[in-house]
N, C-alpha and C positions, 0 to 999 in steps of 0.2 A: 110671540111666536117667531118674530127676525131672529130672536136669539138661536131657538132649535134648528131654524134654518141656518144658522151657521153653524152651529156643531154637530149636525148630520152630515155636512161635507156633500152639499148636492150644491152649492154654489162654484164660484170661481177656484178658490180655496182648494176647495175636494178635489177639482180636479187636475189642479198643479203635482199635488201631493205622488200623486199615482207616478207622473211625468218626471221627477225629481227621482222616483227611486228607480226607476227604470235606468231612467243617466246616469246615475249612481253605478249600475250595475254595471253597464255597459261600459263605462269606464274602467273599471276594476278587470275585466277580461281583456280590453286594447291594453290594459298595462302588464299583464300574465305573459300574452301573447306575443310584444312587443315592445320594451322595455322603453319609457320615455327617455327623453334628453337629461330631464329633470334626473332620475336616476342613476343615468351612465355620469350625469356631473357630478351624484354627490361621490361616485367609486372613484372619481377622477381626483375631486377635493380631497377623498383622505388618501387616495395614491399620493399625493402632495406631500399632504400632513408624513403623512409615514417617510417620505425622500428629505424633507427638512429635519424631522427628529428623529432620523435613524440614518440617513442614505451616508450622510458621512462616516459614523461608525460603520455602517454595512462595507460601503468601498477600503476602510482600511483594514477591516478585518480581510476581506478578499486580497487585501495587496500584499499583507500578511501572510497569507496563506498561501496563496504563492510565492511568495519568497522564502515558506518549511519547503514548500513541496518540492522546489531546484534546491534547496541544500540537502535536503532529504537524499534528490537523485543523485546529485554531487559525490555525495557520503557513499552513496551506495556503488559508484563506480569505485570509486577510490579503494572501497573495501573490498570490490572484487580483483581489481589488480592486484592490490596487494597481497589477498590469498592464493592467485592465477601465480606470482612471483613467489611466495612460498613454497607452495607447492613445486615450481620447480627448483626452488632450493634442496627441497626432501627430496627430491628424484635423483638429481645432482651427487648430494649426499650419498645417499643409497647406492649410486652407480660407485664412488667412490671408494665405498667400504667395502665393496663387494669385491673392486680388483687389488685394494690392501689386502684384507684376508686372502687372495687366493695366492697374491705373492709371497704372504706370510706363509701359508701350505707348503707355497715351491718351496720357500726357504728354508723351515721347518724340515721337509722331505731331503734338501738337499744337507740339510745338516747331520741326521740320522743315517742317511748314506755314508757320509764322511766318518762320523762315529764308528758306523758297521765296519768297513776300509780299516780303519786304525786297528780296531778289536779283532782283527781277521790277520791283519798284521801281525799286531803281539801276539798272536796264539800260531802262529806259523815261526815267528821268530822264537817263542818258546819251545816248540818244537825241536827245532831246529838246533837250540843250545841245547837242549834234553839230550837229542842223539849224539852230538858233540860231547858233552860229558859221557858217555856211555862206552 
């Protein structure tokens, strides 16, 4: 009968068991609720791990990267002066051709006057020899 009296759990045994899952439990919700040391170390050990097998690639890919990102801006000044200077090249231009052509116009105009003058001429001075032979 000692024996059923052990494995009915009415001695010392039995009533550890109860006590055991209770703390069990209880523990499981202090650790839900507020995360042990044990925890925050092991996020801290593989923050490590990860700083040792990556941190140096990680820092030169950033050094990297910042060093496209000022040539990149670099590039991108450079390209807009240079279109900001184009641009008033074409304006320049533009202005230019614009008072060529007009003095081509005058010139033109004053040429076709001269013309008219000369043909206004001859036709007065044929005239003129017309009634003289006459």
């Amino acid at each position: 009968m000692s024996e059923d009296h052990h494995e009915s759990g009415s001695g010392n045994g039995a009533d550890n068991a109860p006590d055991a899952a209770i703390g069990e439990i209880g523990d499981e919700d202090r650790e839900r609720e507020n995360p042990s040391a044990e925890g925050a170390g092991v996020s801290d050990a593989m923050t490590q791990v990860r700083e040792l097998l990556f941190g140096e690639v990680q820092r030169t890919n950033d050094d990297h990267f910042d060093k496209l990102s000022r040539q990149m801006e670099a590039m991108r000044t450079e390209i807009e002066d240079r279109l900001d200077r184009i641009e008033q090249r074409v304006d320049q231009l533009s202005r230019e051709t614009k008072e060529e052509q007009n003095a081509v116009i005058v010139s033109i105009g004053a040429a076709i006057e001269s013309v008219g003058q000369q043909i206004a001429q001859l036709g007065d001075n044929g005239a003129a020899d017309d009634a003289a032979h006459e």
